[in-house]
C-alpha positions as a Markdown table, in Angstrom:
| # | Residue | x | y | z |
|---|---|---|---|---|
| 1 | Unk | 51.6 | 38.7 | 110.0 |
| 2 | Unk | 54.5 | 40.3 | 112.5 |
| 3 | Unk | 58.3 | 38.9 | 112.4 |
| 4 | Unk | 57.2 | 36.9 | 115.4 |
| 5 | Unk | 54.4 | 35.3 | 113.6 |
| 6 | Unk | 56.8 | 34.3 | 111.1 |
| 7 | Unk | 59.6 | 33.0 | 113.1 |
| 8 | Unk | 56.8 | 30.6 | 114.9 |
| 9 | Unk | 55.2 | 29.1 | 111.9 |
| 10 | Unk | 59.1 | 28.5 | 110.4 |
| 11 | Unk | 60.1 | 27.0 | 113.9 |
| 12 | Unk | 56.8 | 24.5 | 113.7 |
| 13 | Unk | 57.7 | 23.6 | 110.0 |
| 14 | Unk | 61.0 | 23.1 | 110.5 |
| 15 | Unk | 60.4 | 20.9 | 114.2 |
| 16 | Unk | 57.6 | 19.1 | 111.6 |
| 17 | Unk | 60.1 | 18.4 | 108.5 |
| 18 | Unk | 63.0 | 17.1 | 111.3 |
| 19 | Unk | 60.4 | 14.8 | 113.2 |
| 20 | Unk | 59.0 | 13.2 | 109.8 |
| 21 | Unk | 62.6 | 12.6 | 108.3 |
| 22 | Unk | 63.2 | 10.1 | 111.1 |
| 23 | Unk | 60.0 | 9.0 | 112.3 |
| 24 | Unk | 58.1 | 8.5 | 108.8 |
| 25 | Unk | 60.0 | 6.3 | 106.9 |
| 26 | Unk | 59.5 | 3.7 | 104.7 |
| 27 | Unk | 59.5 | 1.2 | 107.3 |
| 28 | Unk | 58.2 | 2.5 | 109.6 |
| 29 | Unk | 55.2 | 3.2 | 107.2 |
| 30 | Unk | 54.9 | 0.1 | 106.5 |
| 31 | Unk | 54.9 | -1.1 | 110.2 |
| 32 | Unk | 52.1 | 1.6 | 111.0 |
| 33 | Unk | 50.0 | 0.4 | 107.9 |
| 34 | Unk | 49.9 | -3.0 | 108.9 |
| 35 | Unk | 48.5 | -2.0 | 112.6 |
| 36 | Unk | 45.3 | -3.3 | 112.6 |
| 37 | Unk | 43.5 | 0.5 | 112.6 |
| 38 | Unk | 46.6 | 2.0 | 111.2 |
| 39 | Unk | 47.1 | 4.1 | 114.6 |
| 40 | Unk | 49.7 | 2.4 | 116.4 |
| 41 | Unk | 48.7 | 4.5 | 120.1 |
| 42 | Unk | 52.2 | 4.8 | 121.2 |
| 43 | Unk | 52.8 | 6.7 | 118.0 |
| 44 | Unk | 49.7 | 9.2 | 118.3 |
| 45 | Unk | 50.4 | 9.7 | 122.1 |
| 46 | Unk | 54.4 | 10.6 | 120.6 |
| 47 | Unk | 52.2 | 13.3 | 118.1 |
| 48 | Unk | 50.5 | 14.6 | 121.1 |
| 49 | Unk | 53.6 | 14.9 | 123.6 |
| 50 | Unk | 54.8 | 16.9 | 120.1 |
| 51 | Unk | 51.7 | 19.5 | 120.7 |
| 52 | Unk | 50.5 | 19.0 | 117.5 |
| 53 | Unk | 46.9 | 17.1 | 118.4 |
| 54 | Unk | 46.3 | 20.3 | 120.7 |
| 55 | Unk | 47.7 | 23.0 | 118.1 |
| 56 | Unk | 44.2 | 24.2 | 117.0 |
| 57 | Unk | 41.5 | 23.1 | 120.7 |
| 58 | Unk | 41.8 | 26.7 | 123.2 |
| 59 | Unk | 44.2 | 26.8 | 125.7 |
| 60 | Unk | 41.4 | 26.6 | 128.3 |
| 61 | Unk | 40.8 | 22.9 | 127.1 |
| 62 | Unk | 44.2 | 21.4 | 127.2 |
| 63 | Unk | 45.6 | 23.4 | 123.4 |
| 64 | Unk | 47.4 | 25.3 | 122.1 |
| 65 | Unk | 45.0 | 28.2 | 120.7 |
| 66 | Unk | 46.5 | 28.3 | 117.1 |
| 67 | Unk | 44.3 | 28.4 | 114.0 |
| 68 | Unk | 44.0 | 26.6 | 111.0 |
| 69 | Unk | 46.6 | 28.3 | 109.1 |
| 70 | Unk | 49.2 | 26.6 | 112.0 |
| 71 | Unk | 47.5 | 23.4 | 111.6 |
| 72 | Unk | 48.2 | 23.1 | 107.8 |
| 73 | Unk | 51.8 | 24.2 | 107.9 |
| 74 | Unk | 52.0 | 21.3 | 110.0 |
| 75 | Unk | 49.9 | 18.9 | 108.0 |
| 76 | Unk | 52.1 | 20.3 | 104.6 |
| 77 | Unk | 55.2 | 18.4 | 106.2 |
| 78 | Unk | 53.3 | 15.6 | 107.3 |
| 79 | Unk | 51.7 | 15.4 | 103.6 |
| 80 | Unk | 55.4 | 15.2 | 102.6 |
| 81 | Unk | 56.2 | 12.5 | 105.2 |
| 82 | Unk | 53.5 | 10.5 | 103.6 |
| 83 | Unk | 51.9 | 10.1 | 107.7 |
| 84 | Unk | 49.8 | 7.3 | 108.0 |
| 85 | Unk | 48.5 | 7.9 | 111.0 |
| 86 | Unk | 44.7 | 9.7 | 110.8 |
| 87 | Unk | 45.9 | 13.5 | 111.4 |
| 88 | Unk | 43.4 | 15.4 | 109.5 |
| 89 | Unk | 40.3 | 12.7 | 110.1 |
| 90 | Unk | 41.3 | 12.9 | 113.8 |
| 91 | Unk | 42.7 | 16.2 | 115.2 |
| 92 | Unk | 41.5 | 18.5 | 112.4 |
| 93 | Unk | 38.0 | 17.0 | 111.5 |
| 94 | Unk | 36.9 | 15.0 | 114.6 |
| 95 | Unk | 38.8 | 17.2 | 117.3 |
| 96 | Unk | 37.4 | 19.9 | 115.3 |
| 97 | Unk | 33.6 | 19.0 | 115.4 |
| 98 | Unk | 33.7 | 18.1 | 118.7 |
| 99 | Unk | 35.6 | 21.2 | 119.8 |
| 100 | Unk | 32.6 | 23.4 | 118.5 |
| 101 | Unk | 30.0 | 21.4 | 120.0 |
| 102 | Unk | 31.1 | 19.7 | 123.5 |
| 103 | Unk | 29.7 | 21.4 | 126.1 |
| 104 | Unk | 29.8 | 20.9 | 130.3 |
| 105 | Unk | 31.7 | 17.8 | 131.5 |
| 106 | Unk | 31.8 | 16.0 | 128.6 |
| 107 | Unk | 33.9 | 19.1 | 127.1 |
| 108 | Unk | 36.4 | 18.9 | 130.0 |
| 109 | Unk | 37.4 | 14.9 | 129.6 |
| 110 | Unk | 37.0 | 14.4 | 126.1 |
| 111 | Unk | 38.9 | 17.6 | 125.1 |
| 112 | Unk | 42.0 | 17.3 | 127.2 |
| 113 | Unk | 41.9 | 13.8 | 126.4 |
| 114 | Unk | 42.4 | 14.6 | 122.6 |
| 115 | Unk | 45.3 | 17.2 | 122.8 |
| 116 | Unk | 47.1 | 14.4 | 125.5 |
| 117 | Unk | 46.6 | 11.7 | 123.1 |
| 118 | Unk | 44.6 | 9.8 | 125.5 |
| 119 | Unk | 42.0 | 9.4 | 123.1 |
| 120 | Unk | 40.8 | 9.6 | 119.4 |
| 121 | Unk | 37.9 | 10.8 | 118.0 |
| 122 | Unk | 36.7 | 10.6 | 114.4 |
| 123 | Unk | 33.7 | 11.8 | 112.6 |
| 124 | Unk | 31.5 | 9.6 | 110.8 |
| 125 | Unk | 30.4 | 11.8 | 108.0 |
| 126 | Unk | 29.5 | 10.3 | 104.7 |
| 127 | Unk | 26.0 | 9.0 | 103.9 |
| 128 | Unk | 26.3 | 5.1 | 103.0 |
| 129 | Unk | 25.7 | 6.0 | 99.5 |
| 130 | Unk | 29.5 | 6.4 | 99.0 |
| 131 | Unk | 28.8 | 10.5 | 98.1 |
| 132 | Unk | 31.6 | 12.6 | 99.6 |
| 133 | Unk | 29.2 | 16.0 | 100.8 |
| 134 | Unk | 27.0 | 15.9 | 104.0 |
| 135 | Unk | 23.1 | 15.2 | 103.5 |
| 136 | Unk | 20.4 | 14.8 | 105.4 |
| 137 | Unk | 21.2 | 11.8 | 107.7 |
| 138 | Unk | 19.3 | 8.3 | 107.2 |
| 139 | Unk | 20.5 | 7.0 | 110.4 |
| 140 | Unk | 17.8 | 7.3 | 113.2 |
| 141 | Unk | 17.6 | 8.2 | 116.5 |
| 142 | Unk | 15.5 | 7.2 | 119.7 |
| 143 | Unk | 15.0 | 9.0 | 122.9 |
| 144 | Unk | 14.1 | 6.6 | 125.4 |
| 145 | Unk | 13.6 | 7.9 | 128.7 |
| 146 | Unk | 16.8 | 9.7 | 129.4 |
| 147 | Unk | 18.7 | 7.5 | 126.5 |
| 148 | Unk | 19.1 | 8.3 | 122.8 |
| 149 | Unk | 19.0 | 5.1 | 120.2 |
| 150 | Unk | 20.8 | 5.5 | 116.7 |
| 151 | Unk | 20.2 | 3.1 | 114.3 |
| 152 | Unk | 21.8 | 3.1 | 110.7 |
| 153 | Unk | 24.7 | 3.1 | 108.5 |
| 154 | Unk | 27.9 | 5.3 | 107.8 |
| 155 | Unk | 30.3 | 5.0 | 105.1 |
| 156 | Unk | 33.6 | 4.9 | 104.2 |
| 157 | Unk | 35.3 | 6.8 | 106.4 |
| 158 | Unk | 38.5 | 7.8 | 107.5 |
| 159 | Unk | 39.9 | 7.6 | 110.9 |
| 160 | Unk | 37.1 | 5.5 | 112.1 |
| 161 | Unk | 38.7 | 2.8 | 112.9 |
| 162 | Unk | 40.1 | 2.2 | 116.3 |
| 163 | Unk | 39.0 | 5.5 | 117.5 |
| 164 | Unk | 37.8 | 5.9 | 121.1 |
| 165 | Unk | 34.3 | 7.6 | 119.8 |
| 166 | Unk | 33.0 | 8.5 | 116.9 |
| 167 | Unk | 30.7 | 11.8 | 115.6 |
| 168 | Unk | 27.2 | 10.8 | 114.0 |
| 169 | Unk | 24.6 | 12.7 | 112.8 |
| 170 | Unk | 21.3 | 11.5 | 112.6 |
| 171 | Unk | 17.3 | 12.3 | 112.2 |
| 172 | Unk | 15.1 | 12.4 | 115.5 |
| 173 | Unk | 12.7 | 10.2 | 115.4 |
| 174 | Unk | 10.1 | 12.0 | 117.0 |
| 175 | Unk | 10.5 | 15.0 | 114.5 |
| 176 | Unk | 12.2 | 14.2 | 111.2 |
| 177 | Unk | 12.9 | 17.9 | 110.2 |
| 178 | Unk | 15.4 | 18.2 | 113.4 |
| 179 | Unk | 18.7 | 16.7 | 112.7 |
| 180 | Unk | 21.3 | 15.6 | 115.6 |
| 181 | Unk | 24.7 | 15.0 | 116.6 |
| 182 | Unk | 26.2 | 12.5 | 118.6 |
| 183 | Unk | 29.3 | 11.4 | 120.2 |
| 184 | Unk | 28.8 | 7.5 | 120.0 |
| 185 | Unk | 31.7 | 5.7 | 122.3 |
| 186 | Unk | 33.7 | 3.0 | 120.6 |
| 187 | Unk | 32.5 | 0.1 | 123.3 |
| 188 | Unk | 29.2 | 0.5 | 122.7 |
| 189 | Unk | 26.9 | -2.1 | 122.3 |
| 190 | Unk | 25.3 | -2.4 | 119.0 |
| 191 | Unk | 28.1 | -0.6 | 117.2 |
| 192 | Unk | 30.3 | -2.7 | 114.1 |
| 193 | Unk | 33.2 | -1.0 | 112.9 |
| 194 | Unk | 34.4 | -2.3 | 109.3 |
| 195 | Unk | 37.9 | -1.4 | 109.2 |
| 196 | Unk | 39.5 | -1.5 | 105.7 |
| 197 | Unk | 43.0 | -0.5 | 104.4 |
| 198 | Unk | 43.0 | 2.1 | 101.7 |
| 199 | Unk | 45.4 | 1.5 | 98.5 |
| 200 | Unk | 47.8 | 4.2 | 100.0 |
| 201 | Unk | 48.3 | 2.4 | 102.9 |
| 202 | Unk | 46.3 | 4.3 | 105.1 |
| 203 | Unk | 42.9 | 3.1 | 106.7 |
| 204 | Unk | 39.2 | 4.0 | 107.4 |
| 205 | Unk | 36.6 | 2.3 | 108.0 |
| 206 | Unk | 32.3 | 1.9 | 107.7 |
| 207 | Unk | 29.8 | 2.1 | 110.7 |
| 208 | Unk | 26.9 | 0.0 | 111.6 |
| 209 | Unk | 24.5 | 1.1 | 114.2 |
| 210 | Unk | 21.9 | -1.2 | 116.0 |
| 211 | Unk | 19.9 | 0.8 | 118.6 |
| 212 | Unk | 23.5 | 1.8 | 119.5 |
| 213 | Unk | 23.5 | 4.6 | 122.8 |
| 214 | Unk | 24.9 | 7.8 | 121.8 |
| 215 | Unk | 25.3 | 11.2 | 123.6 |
| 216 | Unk | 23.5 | 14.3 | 122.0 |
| 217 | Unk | 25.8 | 17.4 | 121.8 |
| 218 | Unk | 23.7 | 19.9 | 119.5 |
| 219 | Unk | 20.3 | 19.7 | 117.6 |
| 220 | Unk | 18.4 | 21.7 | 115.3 |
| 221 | Unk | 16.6 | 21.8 | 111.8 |
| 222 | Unk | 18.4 | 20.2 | 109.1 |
| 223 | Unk | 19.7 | 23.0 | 106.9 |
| 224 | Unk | 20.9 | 24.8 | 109.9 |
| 225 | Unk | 22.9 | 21.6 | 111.3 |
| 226 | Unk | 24.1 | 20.6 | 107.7 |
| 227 | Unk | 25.4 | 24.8 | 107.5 |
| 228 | Unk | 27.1 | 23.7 | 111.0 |
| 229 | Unk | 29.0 | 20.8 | 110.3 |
| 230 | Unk | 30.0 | 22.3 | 106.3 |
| 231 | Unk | 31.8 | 25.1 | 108.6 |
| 232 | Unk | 33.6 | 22.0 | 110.1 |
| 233 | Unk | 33.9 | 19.7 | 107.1 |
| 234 | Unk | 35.5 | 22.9 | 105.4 |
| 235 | Unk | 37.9 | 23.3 | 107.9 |
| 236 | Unk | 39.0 | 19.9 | 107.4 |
| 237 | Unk | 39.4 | 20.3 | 103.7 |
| 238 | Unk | 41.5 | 23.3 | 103.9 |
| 239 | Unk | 43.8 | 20.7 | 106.1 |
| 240 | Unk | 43.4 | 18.0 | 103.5 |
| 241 | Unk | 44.2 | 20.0 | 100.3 |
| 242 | Unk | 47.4 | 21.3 | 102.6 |
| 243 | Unk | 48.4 | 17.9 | 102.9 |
| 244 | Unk | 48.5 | 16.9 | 99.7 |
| 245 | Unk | 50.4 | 19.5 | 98.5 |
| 246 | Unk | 53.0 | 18.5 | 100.8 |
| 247 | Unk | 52.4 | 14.9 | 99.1 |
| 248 | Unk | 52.8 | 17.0 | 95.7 |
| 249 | Unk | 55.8 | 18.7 | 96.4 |
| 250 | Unk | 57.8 | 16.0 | 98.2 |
| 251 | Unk | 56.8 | 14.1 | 94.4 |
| 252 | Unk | 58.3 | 17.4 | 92.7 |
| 253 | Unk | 61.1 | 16.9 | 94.4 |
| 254 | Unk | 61.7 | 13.5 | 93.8 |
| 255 | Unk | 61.2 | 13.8 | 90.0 |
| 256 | Unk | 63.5 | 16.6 | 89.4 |
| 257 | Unk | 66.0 | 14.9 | 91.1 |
| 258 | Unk | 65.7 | 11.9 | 88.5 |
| 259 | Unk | 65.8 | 14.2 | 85.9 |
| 260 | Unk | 68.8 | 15.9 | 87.2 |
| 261 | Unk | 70.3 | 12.4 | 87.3 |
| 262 | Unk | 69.5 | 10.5 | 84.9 |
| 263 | Unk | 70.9 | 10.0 | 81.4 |
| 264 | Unk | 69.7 | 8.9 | 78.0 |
| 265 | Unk | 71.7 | 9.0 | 75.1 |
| 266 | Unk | 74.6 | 10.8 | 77.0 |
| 267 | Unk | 73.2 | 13.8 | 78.5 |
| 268 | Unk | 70.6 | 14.3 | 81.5 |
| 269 | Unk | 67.1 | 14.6 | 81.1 |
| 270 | Unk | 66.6 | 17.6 | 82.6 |
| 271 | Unk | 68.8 | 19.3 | 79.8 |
| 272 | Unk | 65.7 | 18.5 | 78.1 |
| 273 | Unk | 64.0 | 21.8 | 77.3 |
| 274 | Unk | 60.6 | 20.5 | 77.1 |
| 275 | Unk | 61.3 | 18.5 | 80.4 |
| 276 | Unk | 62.3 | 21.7 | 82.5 |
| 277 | Unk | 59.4 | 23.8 | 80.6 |
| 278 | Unk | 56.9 | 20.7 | 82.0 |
| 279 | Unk | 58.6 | 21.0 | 85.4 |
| 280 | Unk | 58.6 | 24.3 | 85.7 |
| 281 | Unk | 54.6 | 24.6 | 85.0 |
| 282 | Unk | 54.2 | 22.0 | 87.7 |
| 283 | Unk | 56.3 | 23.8 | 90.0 |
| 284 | Unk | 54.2 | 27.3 | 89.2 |
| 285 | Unk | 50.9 | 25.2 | 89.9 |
| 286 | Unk | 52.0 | 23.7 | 93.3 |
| 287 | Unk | 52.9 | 27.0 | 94.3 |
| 288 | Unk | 49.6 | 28.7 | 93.2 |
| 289 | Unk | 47.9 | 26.3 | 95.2 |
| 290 | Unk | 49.2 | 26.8 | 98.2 |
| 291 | Unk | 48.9 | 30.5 | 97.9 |
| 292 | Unk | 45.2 | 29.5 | 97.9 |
| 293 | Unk | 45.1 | 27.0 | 100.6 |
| 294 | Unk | 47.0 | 29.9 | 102.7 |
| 295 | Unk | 44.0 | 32.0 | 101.7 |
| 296 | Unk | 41.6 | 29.4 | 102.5 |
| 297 | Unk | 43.0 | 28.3 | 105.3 |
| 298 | Unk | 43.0 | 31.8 | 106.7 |
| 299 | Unk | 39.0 | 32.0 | 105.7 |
| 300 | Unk | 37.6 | 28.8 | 105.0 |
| 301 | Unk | 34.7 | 30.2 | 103.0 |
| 302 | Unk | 32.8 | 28.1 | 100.6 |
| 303 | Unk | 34.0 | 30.3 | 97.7 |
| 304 | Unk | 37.7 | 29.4 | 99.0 |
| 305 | Unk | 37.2 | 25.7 | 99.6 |
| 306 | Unk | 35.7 | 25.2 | 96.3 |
| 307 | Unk | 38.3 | 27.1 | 94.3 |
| 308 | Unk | 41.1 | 25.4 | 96.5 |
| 309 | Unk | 40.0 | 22.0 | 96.0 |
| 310 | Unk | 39.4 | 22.4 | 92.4 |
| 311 | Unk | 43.0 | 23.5 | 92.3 |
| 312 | Unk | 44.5 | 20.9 | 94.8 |
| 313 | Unk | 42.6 | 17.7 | 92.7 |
| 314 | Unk | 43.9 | 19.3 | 89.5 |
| 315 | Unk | 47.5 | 20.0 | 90.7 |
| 316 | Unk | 47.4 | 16.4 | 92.8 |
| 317 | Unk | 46.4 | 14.6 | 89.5 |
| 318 | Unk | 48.9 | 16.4 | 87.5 |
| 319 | Unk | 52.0 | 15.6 | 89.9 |
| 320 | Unk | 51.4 | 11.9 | 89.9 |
| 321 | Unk | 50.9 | 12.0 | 85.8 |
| 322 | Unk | 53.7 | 13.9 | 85.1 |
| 323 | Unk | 56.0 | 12.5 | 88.2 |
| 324 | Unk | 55.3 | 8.7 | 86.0 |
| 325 | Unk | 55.6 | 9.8 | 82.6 |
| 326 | Unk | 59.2 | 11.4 | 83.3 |
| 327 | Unk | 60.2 | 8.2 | 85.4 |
| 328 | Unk | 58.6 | 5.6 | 83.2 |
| 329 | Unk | 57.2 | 2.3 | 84.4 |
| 330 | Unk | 60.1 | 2.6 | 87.7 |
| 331 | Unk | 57.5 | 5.5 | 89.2 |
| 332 | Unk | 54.7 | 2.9 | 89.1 |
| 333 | Unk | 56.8 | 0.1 | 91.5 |
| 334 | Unk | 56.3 | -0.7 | 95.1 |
| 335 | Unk | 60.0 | -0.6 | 95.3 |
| 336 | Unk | 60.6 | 2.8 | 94.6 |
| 337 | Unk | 60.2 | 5.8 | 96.3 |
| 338 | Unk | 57.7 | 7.6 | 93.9 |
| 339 | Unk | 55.2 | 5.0 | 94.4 |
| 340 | Unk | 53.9 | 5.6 | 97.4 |
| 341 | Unk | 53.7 | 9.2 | 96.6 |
| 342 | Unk | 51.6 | 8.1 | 93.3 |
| 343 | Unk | 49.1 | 6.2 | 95.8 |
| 344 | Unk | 48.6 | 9.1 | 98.1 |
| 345 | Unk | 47.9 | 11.7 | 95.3 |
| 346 | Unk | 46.1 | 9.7 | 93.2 |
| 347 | Unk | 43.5 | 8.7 | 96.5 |
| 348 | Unk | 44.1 | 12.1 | 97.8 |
| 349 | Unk | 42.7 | 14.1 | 95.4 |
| 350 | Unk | 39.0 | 12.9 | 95.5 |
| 351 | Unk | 39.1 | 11.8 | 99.5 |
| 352 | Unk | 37.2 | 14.9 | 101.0 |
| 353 | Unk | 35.2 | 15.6 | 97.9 |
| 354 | Unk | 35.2 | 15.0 | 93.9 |
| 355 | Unk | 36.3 | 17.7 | 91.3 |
| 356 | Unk | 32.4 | 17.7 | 90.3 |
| 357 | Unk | 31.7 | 18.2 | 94.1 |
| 358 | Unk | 33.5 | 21.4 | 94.1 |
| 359 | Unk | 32.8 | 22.5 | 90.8 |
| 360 | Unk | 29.0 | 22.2 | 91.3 |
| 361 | Unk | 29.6 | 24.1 | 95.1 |
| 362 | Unk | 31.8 | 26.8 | 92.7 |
| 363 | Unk | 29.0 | 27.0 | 90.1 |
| 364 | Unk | 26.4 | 27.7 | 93.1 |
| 365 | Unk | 28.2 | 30.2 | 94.5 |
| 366 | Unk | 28.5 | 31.7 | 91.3 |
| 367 | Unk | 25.1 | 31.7 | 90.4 |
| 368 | Unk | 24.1 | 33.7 | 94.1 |
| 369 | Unk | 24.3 | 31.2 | 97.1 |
| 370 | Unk | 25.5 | 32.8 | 100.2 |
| 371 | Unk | 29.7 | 32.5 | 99.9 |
């Protein structure tokens, strides 16, 4: 990386940390959670006029032509801001897919479209079984005449709702080994979005397709379509785990702080030995981990995502433990500042796949699967 390099990613990070301190806070939150999708537009059309939805699509299309290792210094502050808004679901995994894929006209409206903030895309990945890694699709899909039919159902997913299209996979109906992916526009007929609030305040939502009309952008046999959108879905995990360890450290923060502050039986906690000795091995581990999602993010192999979210669930499920245990029953309240920081971790760490998800990818790997 040259000086110039580094003087641009410390310029975005500090624009990111400035813009969250007044535009992410508590109530305004709280106002953005209560928006019926949790997307007030005003608000994403103020991230794109920021260049932040663009960051990652090609100059040619509307972008900026960074990279994923640009997009998760931003989505680290954001993480810290506690954003509600769908960043990673939208930009990095919809905007993502879509970018690979979208060819022709369609890539010309809907890609400018998405680094203006014009409109919103999200990708409906998860089977309705409630499993967080891609599968074979059970949703359907119809050609009739020049039309394509999908019928079926998505799960929980985040982003979903109140996006201007969604992504869907599904099998061809005239050829069950051929998988294919669709862009499936919001005011289509046949199409229910259930949209659900999420215990950290943010929201997703489930899909229901009857003989809804979709637009296919790329086909092919189902391994090599499921080794397609893994490059994607891996992309957006990189930019997940980043984002919780901004959620992580911003909970650091917080809790040595209190420590530093408060006092039990006329001294501070943190002149505790064992308190800084378990502070300290929580600060070692956040910073390990984002040595590794710099790594990942930098080549977002399997072998990296696995190890990184391994390391991000562990560190994310650590933070929130030891963030209460040194607060007591005060980190556990709505009214105070660590709570909402004990939401997002404690969601965060399992939202874009399980421990056993990754360890079983890890284990594969291991054993002599392609990395």
């Amino acid at each position: 990386m040259t000086d110039t390099d580094t003087e641009i990613h410390e310029m975005l990070v500090d624009s990111a940390r400035r813009w969250a301190e007044r535009a992410c806070t508590p109530e305004v939150r709280g106002a953005v959670s209560n928006h019926t999708t949790g997307c007030p537009p005003d608000r994403w059309r103020e991230l794109a006029e920021l260049g932040w939805l663009g960051i990652a699509l090609p100059e040619r299309d509307g972008g900026m032509g960074a990279g994923l290792p640009e997009q998760c210094l931003l989505v680290e502050q954001l993480g810290r801001a506690l954003l509600v808004e769908p960043f990673v679901a939208s930009a990095v995994l919809g905007g993502g897919l879509l970018e690979s894929v979208a060819k022709g006209e369609l890539r010309e409206v809907w890609l400018a479209a998405l680094a203006a903030g014009e409109r919103r895309v999200a990708w409906a990945a998860w089977e309705p079984d409630g499993a967080t890694t891609l599968a074979k699709p059970s949703t359907t899909a119809t050609c009739q005449g020049e039309l394509w039919r999908l019928s079926g159902t998505k799960g929980l997913m985040p982003g979903a709702g109140g996006a201007d299209a969604v992504l869907v996979t599904a099998q061809l109906s005239q050829d069950t080994t051929t998988t294919g992916l669709f862009l499936v526009e919001a005011n289509a007929g046949g199409l229910t979005l259930s949209n659900q609030r999420l215990y950290d305040g943010r929201h997703a939502a489930t899909l229901q397709l009857e003989n809804t009309t979709g637009t296919l952008l790329q086909e092919g046999p189902v391994e090599d379509m499921l080794s397609m959108l893994n490059q994607a879905l891996n992309k957006g995990r990189v930019a997940h785990c980043a984002e919780t360890l901004g959620s992580a450290q911003a909970a650091f923060d917080i809790t040595l702080e209190y420590v530093r502050t408060r006092r039990q039986f006329g001294k501070a906690l943190g002149q505790n030995q064992v308190v800084q000795h378990r502070l300290v091995d929580l600060y070692v581990e956040i910073q390990e981990a984002r040595a590794l999602c710099l790594e990942a993010a930098a080549a977002p192999t399997r072998r990296h995502v696995a190890a990184l979210g391994i390391r991000t669930g562990q560190v994310a499920r650590h933070t929130w433990e030891e963030a209460i245990q040194l607060h007591g029953a005060i980190g556990m309240t709505d009214e105070y500042v660590l709570g909402a920081y004990v939401r997002r971790l404690a969601l965060a760490a399992d939202l874009y796949g399980t421990s056993a998800d990754y360890t079983d990818l890890l284990a594969d790997l291991s054993l002599g699967a392609p990395a």
